[in-house]
C-alpha positions in Angstrom: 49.7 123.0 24.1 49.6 120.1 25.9 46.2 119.0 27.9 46.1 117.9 31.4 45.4 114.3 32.5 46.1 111.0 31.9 48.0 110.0 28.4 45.8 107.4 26.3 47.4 104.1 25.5 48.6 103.5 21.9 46.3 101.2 20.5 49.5 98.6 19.6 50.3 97.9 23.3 46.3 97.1 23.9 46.1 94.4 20.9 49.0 92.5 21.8 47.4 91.7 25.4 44.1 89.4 25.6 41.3 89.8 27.7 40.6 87.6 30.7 38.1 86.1 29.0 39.6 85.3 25.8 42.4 83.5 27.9 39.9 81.3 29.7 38.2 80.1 26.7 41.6 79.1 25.0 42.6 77.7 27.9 39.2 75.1 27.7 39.7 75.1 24.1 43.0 73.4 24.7 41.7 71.4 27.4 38.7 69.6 25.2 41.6 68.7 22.6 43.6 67.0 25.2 41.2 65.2 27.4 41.6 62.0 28.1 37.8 60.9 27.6 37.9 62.2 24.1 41.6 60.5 23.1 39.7 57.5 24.4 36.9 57.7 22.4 39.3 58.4 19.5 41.3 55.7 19.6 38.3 53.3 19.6 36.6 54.4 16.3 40.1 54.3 14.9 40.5 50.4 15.7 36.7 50.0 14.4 37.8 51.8 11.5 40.6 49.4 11.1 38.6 46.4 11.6 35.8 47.3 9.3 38.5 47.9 6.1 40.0 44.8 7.2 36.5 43.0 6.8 35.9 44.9 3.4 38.7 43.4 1.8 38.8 40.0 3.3 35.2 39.3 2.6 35.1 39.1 -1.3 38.4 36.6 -1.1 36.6 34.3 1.5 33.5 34.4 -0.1 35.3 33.2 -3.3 37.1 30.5 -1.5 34.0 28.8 0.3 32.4 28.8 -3.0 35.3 27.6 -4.8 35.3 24.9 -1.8 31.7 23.6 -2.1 32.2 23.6 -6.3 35.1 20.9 -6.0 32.9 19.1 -3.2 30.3 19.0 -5.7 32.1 17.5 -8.7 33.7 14.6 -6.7 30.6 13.5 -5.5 29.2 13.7 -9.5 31.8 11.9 -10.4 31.9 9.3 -7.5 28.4 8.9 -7.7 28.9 8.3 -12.1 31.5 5.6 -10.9 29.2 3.6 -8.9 26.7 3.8 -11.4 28.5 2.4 -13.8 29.7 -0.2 -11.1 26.6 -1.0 -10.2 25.5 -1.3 -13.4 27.8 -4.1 -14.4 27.2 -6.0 -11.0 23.4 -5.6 -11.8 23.6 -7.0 -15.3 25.8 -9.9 -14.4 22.8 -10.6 -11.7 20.3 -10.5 -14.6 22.7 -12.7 -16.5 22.8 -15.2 -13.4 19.1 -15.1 -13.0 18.6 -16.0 -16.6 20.7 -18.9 -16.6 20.1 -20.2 -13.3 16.7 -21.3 -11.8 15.5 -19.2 -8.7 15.7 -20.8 -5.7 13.6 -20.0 -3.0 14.4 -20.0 1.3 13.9 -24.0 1.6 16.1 -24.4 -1.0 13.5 -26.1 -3.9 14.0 -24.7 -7.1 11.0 -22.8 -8.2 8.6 -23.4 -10.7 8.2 -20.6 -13.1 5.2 -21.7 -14.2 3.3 -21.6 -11.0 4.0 -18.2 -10.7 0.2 -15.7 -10.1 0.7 -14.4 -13.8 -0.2 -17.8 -15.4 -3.6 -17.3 -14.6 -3.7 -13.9 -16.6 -2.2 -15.0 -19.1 -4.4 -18.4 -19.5 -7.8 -16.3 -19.4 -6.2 -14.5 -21.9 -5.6 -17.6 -23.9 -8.6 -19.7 -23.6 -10.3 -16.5 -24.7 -9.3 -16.2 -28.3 -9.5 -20.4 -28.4 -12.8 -20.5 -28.1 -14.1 -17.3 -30.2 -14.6 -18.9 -33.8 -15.9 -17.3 -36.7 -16.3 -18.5 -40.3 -14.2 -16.7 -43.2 -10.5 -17.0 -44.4 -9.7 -13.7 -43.3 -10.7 -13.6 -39.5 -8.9 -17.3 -39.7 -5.8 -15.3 -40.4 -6.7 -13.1 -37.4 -7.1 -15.9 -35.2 -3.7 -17.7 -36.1 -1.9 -14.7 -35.6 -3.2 -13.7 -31.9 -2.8 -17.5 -31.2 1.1 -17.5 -32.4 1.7 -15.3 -29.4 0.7 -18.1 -27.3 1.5 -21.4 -28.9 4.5 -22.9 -29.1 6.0 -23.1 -32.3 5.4 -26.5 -34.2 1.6 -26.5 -32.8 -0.9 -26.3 -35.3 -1.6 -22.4 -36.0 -5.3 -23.1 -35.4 -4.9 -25.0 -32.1 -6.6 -27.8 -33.5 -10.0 -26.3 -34.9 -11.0 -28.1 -37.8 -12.4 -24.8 -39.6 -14.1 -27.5 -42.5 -16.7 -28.3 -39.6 -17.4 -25.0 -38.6 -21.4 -24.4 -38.9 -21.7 -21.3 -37.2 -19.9 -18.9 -35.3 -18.8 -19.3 -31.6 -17.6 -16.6 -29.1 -16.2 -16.5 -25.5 -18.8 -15.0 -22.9 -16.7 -15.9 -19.3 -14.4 -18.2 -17.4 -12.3 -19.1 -14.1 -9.3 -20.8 -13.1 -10.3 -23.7 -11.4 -6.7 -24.7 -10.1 -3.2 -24.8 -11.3 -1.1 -27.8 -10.1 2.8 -28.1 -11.2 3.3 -30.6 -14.0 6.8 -31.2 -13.8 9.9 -28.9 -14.1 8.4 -24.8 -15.4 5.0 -26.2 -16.4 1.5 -26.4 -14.6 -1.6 -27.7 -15.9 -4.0 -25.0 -15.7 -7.9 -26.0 -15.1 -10.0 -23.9 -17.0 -14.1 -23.6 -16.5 -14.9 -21.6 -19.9 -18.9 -20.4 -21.3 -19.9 -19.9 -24.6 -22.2 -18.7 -26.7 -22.8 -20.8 -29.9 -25.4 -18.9 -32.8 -25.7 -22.2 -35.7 -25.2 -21.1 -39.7 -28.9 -21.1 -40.3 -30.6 -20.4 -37.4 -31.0 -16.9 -34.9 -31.3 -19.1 -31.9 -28.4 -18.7 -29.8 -26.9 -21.7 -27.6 -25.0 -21.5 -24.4 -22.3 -24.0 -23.7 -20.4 -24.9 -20.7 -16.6 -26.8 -21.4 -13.8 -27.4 -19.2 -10.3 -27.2 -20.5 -6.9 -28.5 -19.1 -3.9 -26.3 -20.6 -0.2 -27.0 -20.3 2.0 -24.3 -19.8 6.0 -23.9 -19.8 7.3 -20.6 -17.7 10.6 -19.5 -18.3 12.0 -16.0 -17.0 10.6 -14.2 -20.6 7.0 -15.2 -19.6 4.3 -18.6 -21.1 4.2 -20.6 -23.6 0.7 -23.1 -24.3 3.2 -26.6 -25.3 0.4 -28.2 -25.9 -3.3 -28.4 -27.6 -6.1 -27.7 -25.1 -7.4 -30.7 -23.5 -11.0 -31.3 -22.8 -11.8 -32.3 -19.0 -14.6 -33.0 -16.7 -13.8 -32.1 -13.3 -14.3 -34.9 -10.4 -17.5 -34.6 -8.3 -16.8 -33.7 -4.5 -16.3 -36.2 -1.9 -18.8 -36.0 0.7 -18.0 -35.1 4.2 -19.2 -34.7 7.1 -18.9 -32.4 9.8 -18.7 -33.1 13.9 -19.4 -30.5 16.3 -16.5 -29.6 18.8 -18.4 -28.8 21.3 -20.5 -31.9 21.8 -17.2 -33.5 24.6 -18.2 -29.7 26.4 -20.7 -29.6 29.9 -22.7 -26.3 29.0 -23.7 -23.9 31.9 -28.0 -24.0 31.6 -27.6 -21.4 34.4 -26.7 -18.4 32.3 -28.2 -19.6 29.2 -30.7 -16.9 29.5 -28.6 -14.1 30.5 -26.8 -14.5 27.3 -29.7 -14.9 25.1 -31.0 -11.8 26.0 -27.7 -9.9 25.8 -27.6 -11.4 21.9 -30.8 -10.3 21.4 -29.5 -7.0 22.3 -26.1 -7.1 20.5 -28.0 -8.4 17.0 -30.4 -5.9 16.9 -27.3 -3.1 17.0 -25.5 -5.7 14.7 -27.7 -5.5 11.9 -29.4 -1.8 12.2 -28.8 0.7 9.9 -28.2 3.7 12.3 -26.9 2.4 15.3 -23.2 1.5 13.9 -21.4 3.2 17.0 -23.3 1.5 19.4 -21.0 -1.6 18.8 -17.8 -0.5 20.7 -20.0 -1.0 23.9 -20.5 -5.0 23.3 -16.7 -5.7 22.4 -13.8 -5.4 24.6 -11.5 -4.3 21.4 -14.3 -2.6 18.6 -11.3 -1.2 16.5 -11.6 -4.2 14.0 -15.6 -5.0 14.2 -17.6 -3.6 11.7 -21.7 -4.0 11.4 -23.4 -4.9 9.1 -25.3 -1.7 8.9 -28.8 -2.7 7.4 -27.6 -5.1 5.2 -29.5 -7.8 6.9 -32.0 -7.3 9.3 -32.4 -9.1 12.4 -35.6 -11.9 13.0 -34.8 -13.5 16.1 -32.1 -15.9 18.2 -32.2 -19.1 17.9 -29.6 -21.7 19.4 -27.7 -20.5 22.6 -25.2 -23.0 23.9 -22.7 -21.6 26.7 -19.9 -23.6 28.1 -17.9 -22.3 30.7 -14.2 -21.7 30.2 -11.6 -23.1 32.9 -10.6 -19.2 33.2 -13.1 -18.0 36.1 -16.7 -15.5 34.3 -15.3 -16.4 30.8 -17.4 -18.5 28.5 -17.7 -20.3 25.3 -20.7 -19.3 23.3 -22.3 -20.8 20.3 -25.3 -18.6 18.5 -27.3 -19.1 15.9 -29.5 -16.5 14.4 -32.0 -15.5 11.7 -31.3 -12.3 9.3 -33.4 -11.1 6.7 -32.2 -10.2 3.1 -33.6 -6.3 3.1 -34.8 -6.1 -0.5 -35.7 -10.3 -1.5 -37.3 -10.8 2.1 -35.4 -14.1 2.1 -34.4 -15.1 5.9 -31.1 -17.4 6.3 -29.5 -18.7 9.7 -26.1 -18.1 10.4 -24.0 -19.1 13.6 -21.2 -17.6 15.3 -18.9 -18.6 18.4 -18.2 -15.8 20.9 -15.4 -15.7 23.7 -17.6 -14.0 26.5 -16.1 -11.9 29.8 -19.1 -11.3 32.6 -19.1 -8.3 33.9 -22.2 -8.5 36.5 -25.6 -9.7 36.4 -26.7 -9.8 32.9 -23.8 -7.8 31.6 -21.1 -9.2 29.1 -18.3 -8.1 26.9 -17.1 -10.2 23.6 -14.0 -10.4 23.8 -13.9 -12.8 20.5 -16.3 -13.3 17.9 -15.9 -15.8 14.6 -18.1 -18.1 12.6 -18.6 -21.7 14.2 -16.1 -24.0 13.3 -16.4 -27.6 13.0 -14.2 -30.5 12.9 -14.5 -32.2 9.1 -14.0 -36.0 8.7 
C-alpha cells in the first residue's frame, strides 16, 4: 500500500551532484594553482635553483684552477730567482777577483793605500802588545814566537829582535796609543806608537815603569797587515810654539750694553751649570733642540770678561765671555770663554742665537 506524499530521492542521483559549497572551494582551489603571483614566484626559485647547482659544480673546478695558477706563478719565480743567483754569483766573484788584483781607487782617482786604512791601528796595539811582554824561559819563548809569526813577515827574526841572552828580568805591556800613522810609500804606513811598561829585575821585588816610543812599518794588502820590519825606537819632536791673536782686537765694541749683557750671563750661567734647572735653558736660546747643560757638573763662581761688538745686522751682537766654574767634588775653579751671537729683544732682554768656544787666529 502505497503512502501519500512526496517520493524520496534515491541516494545515487544525490551523490553525483555537489553542494554549492563544495563547488566554490574547487573553484578557489583551482584558482591558487593558476595564479599568476604564484607562477611568478615559481619560476624565480626555479632559476635560483639553477644558478645555485650551476655554482656547486663550477666552484671546485675554479678553485683548482686558480690554485693550479698561483703554483706555476710560484715555481717560475723559484727558478728565475735561482738563475739570478747563480748569475749574480759569478758577476760578484769576478768583482772579488778584480778587487784582488787591482788596487782600489777612490773618487779623485789616487789609488788607495791599504795600509792607511782605520784597522791598522787595531791591529798595531795588538802587535806592540806581545813585543814588549818578555818573560824568561824556553817555553814561553816558543809562545812568544808563535803569537809574533802572525804578525811578522816571514824572513824577520822570530823574536823580533830580543836578545833573550840579556834578558834580567821579566817585562810586560801595561798601555799604549797611536800617536799618528803617515803613509810610507805604496800599502805601508809607519805607525807611531807611545807604549808603558812595567819592568820587575831577576833579583829584586821592586817594580819599574818604563815609557818607549816605537815606529812600526806596516804593508796592507786586501788579506789584512803585515809588521815588514823590526820595531824602531823613536823620540817624538817637541812642539813648536805658537802663538795665538785675538780676532776681535780690529772690532769697536759697544760699552753701552756691556752691562745689559753681563747681567743676562749672569743669569744664563747660573741655569747653565745648576743641577735642577736643565729646562730652563730653552728660554735663553732661539733654537734649544741641540744645547744641553751642564747639569751640576761645574758650578758657577762668577763672570768675568764681557766684550760686545755690534754686528752690521741692526740689535745683533758679537759677544765674548769668560767665566769661572767650579769642579763639584776637587773644589778646583778653571775659566773658560765662549763667543755668543746675541739677538735683543728689549731692554735687558736677549736670545742666543749661537753659542761656541772662542776662537783665535794661530800664527
Amino acid at each position: 500500500m502505497k503512502k501519500w506524499g512526496k517520493v524520496a530521492k534515491q541516494n545515487s542521483e544525490s551523490s553525483n551532484k555537489l553542494s554549492f559549497r563544495e563547488r566554490i572551494a574547487k573553484w578557489k582551489e583551482k584558482k591558487n594553482i593558476y595564479s599568476a603571483k604564484l607562477l611568478k614566484r615559481d619560476e624565480k626559485e626555479k632559476s635560483q635553483e639553477v644558478k645555485m647547482i650551476k655554482r656547486a659544480t663550477l666552484k671546485r673546478p675554479i678553485v683548482k684552477l686558480v690554485w693550479n695558477v698561483v703554483a706555476v706563478f710560484s715555481l717560475c719565480i723559484v727558478a728565475l730567482g735561482a738563475y739570478n743567483a747563480f748569475r749574480h754569483n759569478g758577476k760578484i766573484e769576478n768583482l772579488q777577483n778584480q778587487i784582488t788584483e787591482t788596487k782600489k781607487v777612490n773618487a779623485e782617482g789616487i789609488q788607495e793605500n791599504l795600509a792607511m786604512r782605520s784597522g791598522v791601528e787595531y791591529f798595531v796595539q795588538n802587535f806592540i802588545k806581545e813585543y814588549v811582554t818578555i818573560k824568561p824561559g824556553d817555553e814561553v819563548q816558543k809562545g812568544r814566537q808563535k803569537i809574533l809569526s802572525k804578525y811578522l813577515a816571514q824572513g824577520l827574526d822570530k823574536d823580533a829582535g830580543i836578545d833573550y841572552q840579556s834578558l834580567n828580568g821579566e817585562q810586560i805591556y801595561k798601555g799604549s796609543r797611536i800617536l799618528e800613522v803617515e803613509s810610507a810609500g805604496e800599502d805601508q804606513a809607519n805607525v807611531y806608537v807611545d807604549v808603558t811598561t812595567e819592568f820587575t829585575p831577576k833579583d829584586s821585588p821592586d817594580k819599574k815603569q818604563g815609557r818607549l816610543y816605537y815606529l812600526i812599518r806596516v804593508q796592507g794588502s786586501s788579506d789584512g797587515y803585515t809588521v815588514v820590519d823590526l820595531p824602531q825606537p823613536y823620540m817624538p819632536k817637541v812642539g813648536v810654539n805658537k802663538s795665538i791673536q785675538s780676532k776681535y782686537a780690529n772690532l769697536s765694541k759697544d760699552m753701552k750694553s756691556e752691562q745689559e749683557v753681563r747681567k743676562f750671563f749672569e743669569s744664563f750661567f747660573k741655569a747653565y751649570t745648576a743641577k735642577d734647572r736643565g729646562d730652563e735653558i730653552k728660554f735663553f736660546f732661539q733654537k734649544s733642540n741641540d744645547i744641553q747643560s751642564l747639569q751640576g757638573s761645574m758650578e758657577y763662581v762668577k763672570v768675568e770678561d764681557v766684550n760686545v761688538y755690534p754686528m752690521k745686522k741692526e740689535k745683533q751682537f758679537l759677544v765674548q765671555c769668560s767665566v769661572k766654574l767650579k769642579q763639584p767634588v776637587s773644589g778646583v775653579i778653571s775659566e773658560h770663554s765662549f763667543e755668543f751671537t746675541l739677538d735683543r729683544k728689549g731692554e735687558g732682554k736677549f736670545e742666543i742665537l749661537k753659542m761656541q768656544p772662542i776662537s783665535y787666529e794661530v800664527k
